[in-house]
N, CA, C and O of each residue as an XYZ file, in Angstrom:
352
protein
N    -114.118    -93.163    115.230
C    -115.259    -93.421    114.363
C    -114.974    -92.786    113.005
O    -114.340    -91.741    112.861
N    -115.385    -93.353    112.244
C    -115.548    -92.984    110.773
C    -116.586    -92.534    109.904
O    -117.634    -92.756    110.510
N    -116.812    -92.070    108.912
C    -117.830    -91.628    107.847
C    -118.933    -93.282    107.761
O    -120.150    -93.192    107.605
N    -118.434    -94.244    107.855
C    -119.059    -95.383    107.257
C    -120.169    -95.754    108.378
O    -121.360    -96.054    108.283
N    -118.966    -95.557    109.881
C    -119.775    -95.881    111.053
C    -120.512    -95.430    111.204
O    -121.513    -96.120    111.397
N    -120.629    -94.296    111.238
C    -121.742    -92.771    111.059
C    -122.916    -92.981    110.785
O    -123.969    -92.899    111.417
N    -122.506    -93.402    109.275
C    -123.700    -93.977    108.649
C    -124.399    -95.332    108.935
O    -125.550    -95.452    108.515
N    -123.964    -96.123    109.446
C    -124.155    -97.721    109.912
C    -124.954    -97.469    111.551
O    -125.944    -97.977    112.079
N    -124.211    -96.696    111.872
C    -125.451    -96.215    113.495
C    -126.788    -95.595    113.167
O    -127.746    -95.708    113.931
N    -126.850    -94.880    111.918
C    -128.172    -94.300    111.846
C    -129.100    -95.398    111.274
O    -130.167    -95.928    111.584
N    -127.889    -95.508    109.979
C    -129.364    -96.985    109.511
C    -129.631    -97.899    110.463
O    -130.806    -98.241    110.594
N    -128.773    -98.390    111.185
C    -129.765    -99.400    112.312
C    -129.989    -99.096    113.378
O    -130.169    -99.981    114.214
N    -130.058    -97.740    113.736
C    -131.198    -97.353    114.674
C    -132.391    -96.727    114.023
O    -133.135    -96.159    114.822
N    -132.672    -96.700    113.052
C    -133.751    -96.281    112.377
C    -134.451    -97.876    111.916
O    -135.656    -98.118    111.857
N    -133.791    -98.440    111.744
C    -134.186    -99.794    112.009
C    -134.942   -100.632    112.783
O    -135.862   -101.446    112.703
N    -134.037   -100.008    113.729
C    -134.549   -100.554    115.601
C    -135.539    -99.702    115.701
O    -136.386   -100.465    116.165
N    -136.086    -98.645    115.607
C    -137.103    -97.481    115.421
C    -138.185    -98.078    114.957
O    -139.143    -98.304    115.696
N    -138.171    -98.423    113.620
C    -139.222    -99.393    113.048
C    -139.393   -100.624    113.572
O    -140.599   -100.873    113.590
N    -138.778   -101.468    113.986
C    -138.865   -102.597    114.905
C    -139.877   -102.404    116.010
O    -140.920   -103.040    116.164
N    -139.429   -101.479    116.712
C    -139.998   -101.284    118.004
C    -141.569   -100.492    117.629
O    -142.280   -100.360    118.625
N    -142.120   -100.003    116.403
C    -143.397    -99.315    115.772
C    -144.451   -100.255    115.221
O    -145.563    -99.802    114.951
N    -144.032   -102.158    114.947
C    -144.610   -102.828    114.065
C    -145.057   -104.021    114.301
O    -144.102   -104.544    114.877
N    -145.572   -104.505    114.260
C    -146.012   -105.758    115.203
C    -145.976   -107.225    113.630
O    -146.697   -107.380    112.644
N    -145.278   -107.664    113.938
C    -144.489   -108.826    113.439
C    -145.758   -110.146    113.196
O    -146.452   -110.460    112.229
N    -145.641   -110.603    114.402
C    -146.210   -111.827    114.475
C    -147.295   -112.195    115.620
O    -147.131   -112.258    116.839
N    -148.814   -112.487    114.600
C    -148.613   -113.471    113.757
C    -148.577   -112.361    112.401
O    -148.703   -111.137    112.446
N    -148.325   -113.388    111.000
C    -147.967   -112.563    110.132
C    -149.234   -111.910    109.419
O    -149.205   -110.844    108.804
N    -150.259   -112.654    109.586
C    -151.297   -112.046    108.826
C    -151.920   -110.319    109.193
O    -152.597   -109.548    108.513
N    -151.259   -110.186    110.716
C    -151.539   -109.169    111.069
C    -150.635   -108.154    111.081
O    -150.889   -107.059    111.583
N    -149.546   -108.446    110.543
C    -148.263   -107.418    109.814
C    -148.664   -106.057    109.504
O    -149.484   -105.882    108.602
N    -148.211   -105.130    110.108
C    -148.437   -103.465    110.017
C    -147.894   -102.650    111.249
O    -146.845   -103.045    111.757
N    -148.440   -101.692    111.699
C    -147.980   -100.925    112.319
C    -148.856   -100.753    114.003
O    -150.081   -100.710    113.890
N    -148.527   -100.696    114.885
C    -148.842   -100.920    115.667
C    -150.273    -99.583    116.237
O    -151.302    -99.699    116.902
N    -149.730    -98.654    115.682
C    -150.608    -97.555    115.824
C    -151.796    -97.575    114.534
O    -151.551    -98.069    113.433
N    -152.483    -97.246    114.726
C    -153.811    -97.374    113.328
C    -152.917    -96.677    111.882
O    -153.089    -97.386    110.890
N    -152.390    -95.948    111.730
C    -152.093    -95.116    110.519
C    -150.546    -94.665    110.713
O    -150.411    -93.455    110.529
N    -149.354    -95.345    111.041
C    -148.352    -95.378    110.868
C    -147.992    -93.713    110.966
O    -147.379    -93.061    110.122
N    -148.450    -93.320    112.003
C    -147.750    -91.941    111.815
C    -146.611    -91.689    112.517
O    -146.025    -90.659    112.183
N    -146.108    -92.360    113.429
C    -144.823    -91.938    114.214
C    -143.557    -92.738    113.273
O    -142.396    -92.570    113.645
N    -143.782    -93.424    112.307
C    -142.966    -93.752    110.950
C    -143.131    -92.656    110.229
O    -142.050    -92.166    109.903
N    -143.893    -92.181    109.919
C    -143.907    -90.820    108.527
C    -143.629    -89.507    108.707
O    -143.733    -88.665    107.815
N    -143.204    -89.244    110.067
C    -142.993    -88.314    110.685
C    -141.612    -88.517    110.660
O    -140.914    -87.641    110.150
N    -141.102    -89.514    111.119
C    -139.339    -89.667    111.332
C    -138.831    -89.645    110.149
O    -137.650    -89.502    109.830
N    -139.643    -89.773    109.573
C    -139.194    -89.982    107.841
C    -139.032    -88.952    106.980
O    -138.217    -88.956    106.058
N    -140.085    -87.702    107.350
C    -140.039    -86.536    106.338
C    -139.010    -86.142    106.316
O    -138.384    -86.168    107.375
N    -138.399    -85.627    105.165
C    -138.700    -85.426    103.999
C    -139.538    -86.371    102.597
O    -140.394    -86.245    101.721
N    -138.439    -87.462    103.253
C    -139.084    -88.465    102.140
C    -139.998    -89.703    102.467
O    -139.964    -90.817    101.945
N    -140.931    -89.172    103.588
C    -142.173    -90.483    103.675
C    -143.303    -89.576    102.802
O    -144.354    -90.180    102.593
N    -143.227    -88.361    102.329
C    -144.602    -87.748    101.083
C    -144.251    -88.797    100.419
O    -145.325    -88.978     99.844
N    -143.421    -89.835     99.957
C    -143.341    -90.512     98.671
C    -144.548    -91.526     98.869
O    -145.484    -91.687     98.086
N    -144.349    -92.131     99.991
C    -144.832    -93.197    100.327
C    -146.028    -93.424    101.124
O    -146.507    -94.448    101.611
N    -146.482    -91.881    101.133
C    -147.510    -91.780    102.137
C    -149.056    -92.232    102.276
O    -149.626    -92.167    103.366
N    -149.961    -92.880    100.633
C    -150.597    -92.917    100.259
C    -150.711    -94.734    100.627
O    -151.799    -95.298    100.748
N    -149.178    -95.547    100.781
C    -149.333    -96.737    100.604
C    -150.003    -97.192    101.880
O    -150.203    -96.575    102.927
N    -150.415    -98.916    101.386
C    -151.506    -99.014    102.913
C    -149.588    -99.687    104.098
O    -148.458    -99.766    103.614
N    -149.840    -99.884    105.008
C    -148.739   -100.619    106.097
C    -147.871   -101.282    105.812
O    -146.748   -101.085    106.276
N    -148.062   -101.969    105.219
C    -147.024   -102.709    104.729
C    -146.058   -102.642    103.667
O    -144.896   -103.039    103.584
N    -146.768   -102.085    102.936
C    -145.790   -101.226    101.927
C    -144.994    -99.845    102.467
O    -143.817    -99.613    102.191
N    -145.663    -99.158    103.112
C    -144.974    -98.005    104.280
C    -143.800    -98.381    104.838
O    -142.739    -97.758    104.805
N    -144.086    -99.693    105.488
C    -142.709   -100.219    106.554
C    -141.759   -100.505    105.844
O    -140.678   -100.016    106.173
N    -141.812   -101.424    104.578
C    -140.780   -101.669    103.649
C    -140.121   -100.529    102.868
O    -138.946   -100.569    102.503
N    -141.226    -99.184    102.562
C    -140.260    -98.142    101.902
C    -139.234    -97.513    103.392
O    -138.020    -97.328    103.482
N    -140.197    -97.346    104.263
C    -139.639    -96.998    105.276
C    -138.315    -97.983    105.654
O    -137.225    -97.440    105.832
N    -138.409    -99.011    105.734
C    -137.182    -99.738    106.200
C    -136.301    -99.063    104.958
O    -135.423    -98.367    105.468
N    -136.246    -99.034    103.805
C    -135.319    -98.410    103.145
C    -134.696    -97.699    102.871
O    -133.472    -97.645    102.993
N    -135.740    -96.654    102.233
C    -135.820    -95.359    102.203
C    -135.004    -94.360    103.488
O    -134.028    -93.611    103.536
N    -136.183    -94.927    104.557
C    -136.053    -94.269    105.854
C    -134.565    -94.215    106.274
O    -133.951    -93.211    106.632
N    -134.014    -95.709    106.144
C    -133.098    -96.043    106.797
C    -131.389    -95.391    106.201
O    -130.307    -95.118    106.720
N    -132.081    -95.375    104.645
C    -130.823    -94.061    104.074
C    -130.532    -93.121    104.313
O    -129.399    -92.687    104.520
N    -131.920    -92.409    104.337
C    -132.488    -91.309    105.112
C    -131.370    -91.042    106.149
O    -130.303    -90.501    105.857
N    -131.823    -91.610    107.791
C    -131.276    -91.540    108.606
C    -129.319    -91.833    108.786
O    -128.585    -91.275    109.602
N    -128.892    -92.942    107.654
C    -127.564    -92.732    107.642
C    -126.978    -91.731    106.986
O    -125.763    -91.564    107.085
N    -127.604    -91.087    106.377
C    -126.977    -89.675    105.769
C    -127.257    -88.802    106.781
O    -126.271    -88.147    107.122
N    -128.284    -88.564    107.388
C    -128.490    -87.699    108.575
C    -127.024    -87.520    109.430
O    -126.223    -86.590    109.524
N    -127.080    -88.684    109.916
C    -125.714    -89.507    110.794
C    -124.130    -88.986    110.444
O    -123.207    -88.381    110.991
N    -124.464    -89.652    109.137
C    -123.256    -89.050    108.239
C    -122.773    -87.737    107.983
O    -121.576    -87.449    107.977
N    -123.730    -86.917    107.765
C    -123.778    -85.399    107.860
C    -123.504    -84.697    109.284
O    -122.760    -83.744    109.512
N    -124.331    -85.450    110.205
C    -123.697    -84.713    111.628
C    -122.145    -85.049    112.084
O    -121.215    -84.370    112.519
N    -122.323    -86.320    111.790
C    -120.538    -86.511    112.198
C    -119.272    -85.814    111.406
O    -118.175    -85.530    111.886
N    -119.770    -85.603    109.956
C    -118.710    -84.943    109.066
C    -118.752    -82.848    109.800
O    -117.856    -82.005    109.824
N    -120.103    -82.791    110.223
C    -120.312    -81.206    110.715
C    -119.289    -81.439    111.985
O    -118.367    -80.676    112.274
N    -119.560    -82.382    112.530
C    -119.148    -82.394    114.303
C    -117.394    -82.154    114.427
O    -116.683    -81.529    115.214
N    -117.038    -83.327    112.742
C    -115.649    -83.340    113.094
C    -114.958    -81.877    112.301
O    -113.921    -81.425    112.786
N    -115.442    -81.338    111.355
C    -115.214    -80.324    111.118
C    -115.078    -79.134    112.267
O    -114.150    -78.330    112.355
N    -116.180    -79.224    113.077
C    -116.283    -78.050    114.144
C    -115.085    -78.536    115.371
O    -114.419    -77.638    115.885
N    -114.899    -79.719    115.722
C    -114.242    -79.555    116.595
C    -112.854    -80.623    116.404
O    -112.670    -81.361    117.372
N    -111.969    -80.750    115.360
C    -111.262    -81.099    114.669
C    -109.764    -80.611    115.687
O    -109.437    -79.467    116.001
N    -109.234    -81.601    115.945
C    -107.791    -81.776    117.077
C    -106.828    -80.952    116.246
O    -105.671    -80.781    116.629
């Protein structure tokens, strides 16, 4: 595995995270499955304070973004710690 992969597993499981939090279809009812999107703004802190004020739908979209950088740097950072610590 690599630095890129690292990062490519976090963003789309943070992805799949939000997937599995949002209820799709039909579309008019697009948002979050829980009343107030909190198990999104939680996975998110540091940076869901940005976005915290917006109503659902705007949440999920910073969140799909935001979040999802978020989490590949997370990714990215543990794997660069991991291979540092235990390096052949």
């Amino acid at each position: 595995m690599n630095n890129r992969t690292a990062f490519f597993i976090g963003l789309i499981l943070h992805l799949f995270f939000i997937w599995t939090r949002i209820k799709v279809f039909p579309f008019k009812d697009f948002g979050c499955i829980n009343k107030d999107c909190t198990s999104i703004v939680i996975v998110d802190i540091p940076i869901s304070i940005i976005y915290l004020a917006f109503s659902d739908p705007i949440l999920i979209l910073f969140s799909g973004i935001l979040g999802s950088l978020l989490w590949g740097l997370y990714f990215f950072l543990i794997y660069k710690l991991f291979y540092k610590l235990f390096k052949h």
